[in-house]
Structure formats: structure tokens, C-alpha cells
N, C-alpha and C positions, 0 to 999 in steps of 0.2 A: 398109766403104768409107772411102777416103782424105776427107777435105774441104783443098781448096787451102787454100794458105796466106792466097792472093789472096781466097776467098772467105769464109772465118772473119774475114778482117778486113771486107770491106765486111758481115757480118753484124752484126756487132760495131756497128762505125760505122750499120749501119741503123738501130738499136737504139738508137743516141744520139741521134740526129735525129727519134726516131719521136714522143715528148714533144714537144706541142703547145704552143707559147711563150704565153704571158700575152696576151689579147688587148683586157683591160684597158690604156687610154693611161695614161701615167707620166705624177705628178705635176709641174711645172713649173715648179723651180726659180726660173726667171725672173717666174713670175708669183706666189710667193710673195713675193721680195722688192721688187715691186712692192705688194703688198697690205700688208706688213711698212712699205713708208715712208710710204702712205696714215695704216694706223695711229698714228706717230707722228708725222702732222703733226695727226694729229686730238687727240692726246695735248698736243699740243704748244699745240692751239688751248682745248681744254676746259682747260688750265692741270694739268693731270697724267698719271699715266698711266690708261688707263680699264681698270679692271682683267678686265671681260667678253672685250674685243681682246685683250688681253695674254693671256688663260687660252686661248682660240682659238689663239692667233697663236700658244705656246707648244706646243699639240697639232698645227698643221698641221705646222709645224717638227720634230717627232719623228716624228711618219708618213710625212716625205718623208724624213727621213733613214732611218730603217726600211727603207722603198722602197727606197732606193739601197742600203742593203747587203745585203738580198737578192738585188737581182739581181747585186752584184759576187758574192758566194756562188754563185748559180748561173750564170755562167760559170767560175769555177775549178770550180766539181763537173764542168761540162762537158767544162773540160780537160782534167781526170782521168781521164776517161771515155776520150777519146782518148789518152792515157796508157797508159790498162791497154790498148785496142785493140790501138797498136802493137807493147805490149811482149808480144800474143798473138800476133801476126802473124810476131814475129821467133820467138819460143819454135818455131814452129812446128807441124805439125799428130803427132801420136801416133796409130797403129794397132797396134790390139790385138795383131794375129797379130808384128809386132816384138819382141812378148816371146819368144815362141818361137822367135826366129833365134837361133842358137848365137852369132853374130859377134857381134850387140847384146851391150852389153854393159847386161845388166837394172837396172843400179844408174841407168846412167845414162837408159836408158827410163825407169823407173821414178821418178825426178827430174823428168825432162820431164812428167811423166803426174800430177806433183803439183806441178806450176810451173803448167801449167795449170789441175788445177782450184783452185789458189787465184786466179789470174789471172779464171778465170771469175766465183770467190763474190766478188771483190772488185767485177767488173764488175757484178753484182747487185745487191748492197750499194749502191754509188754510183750504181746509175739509180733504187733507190726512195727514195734521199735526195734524187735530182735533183726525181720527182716529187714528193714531200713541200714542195719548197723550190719549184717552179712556184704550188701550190697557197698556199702563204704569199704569193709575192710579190704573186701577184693578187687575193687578200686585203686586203694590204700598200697594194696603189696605191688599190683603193677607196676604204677607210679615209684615204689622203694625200687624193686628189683631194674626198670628200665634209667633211672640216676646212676646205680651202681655199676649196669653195665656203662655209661654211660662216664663216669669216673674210668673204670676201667681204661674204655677209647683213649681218654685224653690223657693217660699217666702214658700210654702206648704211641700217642701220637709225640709226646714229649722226649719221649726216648729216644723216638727217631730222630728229635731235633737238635740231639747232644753233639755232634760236629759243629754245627753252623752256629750254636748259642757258644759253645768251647770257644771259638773263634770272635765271639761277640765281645767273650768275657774278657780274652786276651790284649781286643782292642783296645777297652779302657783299663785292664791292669787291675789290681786289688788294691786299695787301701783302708788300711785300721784306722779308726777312730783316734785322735791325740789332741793334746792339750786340755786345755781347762773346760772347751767347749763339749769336750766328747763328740765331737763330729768329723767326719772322715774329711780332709782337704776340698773332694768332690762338692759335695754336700754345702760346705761353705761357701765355697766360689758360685754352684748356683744359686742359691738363696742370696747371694748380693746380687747377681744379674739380673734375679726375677725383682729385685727391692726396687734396684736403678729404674726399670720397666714397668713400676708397677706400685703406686700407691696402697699401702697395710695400712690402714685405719682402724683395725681391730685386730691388727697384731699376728705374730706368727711362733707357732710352739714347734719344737723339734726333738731334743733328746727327753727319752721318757724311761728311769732307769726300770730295769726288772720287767720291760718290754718286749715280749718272745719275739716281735716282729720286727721291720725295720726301723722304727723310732729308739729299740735299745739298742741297737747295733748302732745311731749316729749317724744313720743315711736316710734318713726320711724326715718331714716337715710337713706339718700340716698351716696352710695358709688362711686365713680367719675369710670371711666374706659378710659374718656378721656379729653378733652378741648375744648372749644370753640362752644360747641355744635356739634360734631362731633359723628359719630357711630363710637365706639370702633373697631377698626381692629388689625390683626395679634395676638402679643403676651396680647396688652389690652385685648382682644375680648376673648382667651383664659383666662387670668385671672378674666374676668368674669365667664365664665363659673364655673371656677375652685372654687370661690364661693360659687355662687349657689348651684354648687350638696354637698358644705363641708355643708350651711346651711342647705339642706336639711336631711343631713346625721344626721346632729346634735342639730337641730333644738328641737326637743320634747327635748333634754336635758338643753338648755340655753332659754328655751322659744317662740322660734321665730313662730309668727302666721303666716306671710303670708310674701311672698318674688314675686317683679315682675322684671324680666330681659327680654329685647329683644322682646316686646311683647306681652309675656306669665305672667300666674301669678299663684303661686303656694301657695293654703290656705288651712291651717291646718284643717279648723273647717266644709269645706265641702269636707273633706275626703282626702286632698292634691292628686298629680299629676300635672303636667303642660295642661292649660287651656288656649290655645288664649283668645288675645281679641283684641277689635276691633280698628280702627285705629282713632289716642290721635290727630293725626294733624302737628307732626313733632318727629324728633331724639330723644329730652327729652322727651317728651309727651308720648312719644312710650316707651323710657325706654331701647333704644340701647348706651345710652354713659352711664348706670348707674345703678347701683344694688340696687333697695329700700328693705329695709328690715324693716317690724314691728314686733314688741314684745307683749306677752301678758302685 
């Protein structure tokens, strides 16, 4: 039996519309970069950046971005879809008993009869990739929307802690960066305590002008642990460590706000402890060849 030309195509097209769309709400854009300027007025107020928001506010912003490219993905799958429909609807429909017409000319039956079924395996191929890339996306949005609420918590839990940080701030006072070095008095006095304490064999950077962070403000310093962009190993890798836990130790008493090694980043003003975070993109970026250290 023949099947219309008309009906191989609305079969086709049924069959694309049958997959059930994501019924998960997409993350919102709008209220990430709301949550995003909260955070940096709160950065702005605590005198830095607060490095728990930033690691949040860093995760919701790759999960909505996620989000959105899966679903641009699954509408061109969908395209496609309708692609391969049409170009079956025009091939037309192939009946067997055609081969055995003397007039048919069998090469070009035969053409038709495998224009089709690749047109079909492709149509197969792209609806279980469609369904594959449904089941991401709605994945995809969870993931965005539970970061954002999630950012939300922690700009809220931060808020709460405006007395007690007010208080933190006042104990060590403000000061602006001066002299030739651009570094705030703090900043200098620690980086000679940590020097005294602590062999730099591959050296230590500090002011980085045009720096949104705390390197152009004059209060931060990143301490070398190795070269070449390389992760610190053996006895570097130990002297990092060995660092870290003295800054930590001694930290409330020379100032030091937040410390990130290996990782992890440990900040004074939402209650310290060591905090992953999430991954910078390489060795520096991660913070395995080097110990950052800010000061109030």
C-alpha cells in the first residue's frame, strides 16, 4: 500500500512535536543580574569582594548560560527535524511492486528507496538527540534556577551580617593605598611578615593597575609557589600549604580578609573555613601555583 505523500509528512512532523518540552521555568536572566548588582553593592560595602557571592554568583552565571544554550541546541535539532520532514515529503512515497514495472527505470527506484531510508535513519538519529538534549536542558534549568536561588540565600545571609562585619571593618580601620608602591600600609607590613616567615623563591606580585579586584585597590598579593604556570609540587606545594594555615592562624591579628590556595578560599567576613570553588579555567586561575592573600 501506497502512503500519501501528504501523510508521510504529517507522520514525520507528528513525531516531532510528540517530545514533551521542558516543563521546568528557565532561569531569569533579569533576576540574575539583579542578584549580580546586590552582590556588588554588598562587595562594595564590606570593602571587597566577598569571595562565597562571587563563587555563587560565578556558578548561577554558567548554569543560565548552559540553560540558554541548550535550548538554542534544541530548537535547531528541531529545525532539522523539520528539514529532514520536508526533504521526505518532496522525495516522495516508493512502492515495492515499482520495481517490477518494465518503464521504472530501477536505478532510479532504487535511488529513491535509499534517499529514503537514509532520510528516515537521519530522522531517527535527530529525534533521539532531540530527546537527549530535552532531558539536559531540564536538567540545565534546575541546576540555573537552584544557584540563583541559592545566590539569593547568601546576598540574604550577608545582609544579616552587616553589624558584626561594620564592626570587623572598624577594627582595622580603612586605608588608601600611597606612595610609589600603591599599596595600602596593611598590605605592606604583611607581605614583610609573611617574607621574614617564609622563603619567595619565585617571587611575589601585588599591585595590578586597572584591577576591578583587590590587586588594583593595593591590598592584595599573590605569592608565587612555583613558575612558568605550573602547580606547585612536593616541597613548593608544602610551602604553600605551610602558609595558608600560618595566615590563617594569624590572620585576625595582621588583618588578612580572605586567603585563596589550591582551589579553595578561605574568608574572614562570612565566618572563614575552607570553601571550594568552582573551576577559574587553568593552574593560575585555579590558584594552584600561588597563595592570594587580601587585607582589610
Amino acid at each position: 500500500m501506497k502512503i500519501s505523500r501528504f501523510a508521510l509528512f504529517a507522520i514525520v512532523l507528528a513525531g516531532l512535536f510528540a517530545f514533551p518540552l521542558p516543563a521546568v521555568g528557565a532561569p531569569d536572566p533579569a533576576e540574575l543580574r539583579k542578584l549580580t548588582k546586590q552582590a556588588s553593592q554588598l562587595n562594595e560595602l564590606y570593602r571587597g569582594q566577598i569571595q562565597s557571592l562571587e563563587e555563587v554568583r560565578i556558578q548561577a552565571k554558567k548554569a543560565t548560560d548552559n540553560s540558554g544554550d541548550l535550548e538554542a541546541r534544541l530548537a535547531r535539532a528541531k529545525a532539522d527535524v523539520s528539514s529532514i520532514a520536508q526533504n521526505t515529503y518532496i522525495a516522495g512515497p516508493i512502492d515495492g511492486a515499482q520495481l517490477l514495472i518494465p518503464t521504472v527505470d530501477p536505478y532510479i527506484a532504487l535511488g529513491q528507496a535509499a534517499n529514503m531510508t537514509y532520510l528516515a535513519n537521519q530522522r531517527i538519529s535527530k529525534m533521539q538527540s532531540i530527546q537527549a538534549l530535552i532531558d539536559k536542558a531540564k536538567e540545565a534549568k534546575r541546576t540555573a534556577a537552584g544557584k540563583i536561588e541559592k545566590l539569593r540565600k547568601e546576598i540574604k545571609e550577608m545582609q544579616g551580617k552587616r553589624r558584626e562585619i561594620e564592626r570587623l571593618l572598624a577594627k582595622y580601620g580603612f586605608q588608601q593605598p600611597g606612595g610609589s608602591s600603591g599599596l595600602t600600609p596593611r598590605l605592606i607590613a604583611v607581605r614583610a611578615e609573611i617574607m621574614r616567615n617564609f622563603p619567595m623563591p619565585y617571587g611575589v606580585g601585588c599591585l595590578r593597575p586597572g584591577d576591578p579586584g583587590e590587586h588594583g585597590k593595593g591590598r592584595a598579593c599573590d605569592f608565587m609557589m612555583s613558575s612558568g604556570g605550573r602547580a606547585a609540587a612536593g616541597a613548593d606545594a608544602d610551602r604553600g600549604d605551610a602558609l595558608a594555615e600560618w595566615l590563617i592562624k594569624n590572620g585576625p591579628r595582621i588583618g588578612v580578609m580572605y586567603i585563596i590556595w589550591k582551589q579553595r578560599y578561605y574568608d574572614i567576613r562570612s565566618g572563614g573555613g575552607w570553601d571550594p570553588m568552582s573551576d577559574r579555567g587553568g593552574v593560575t586561575a585555579n590558584h594552584y601555583d600561588h597563595v592570594h592573600v587580601s587585607v582589610f
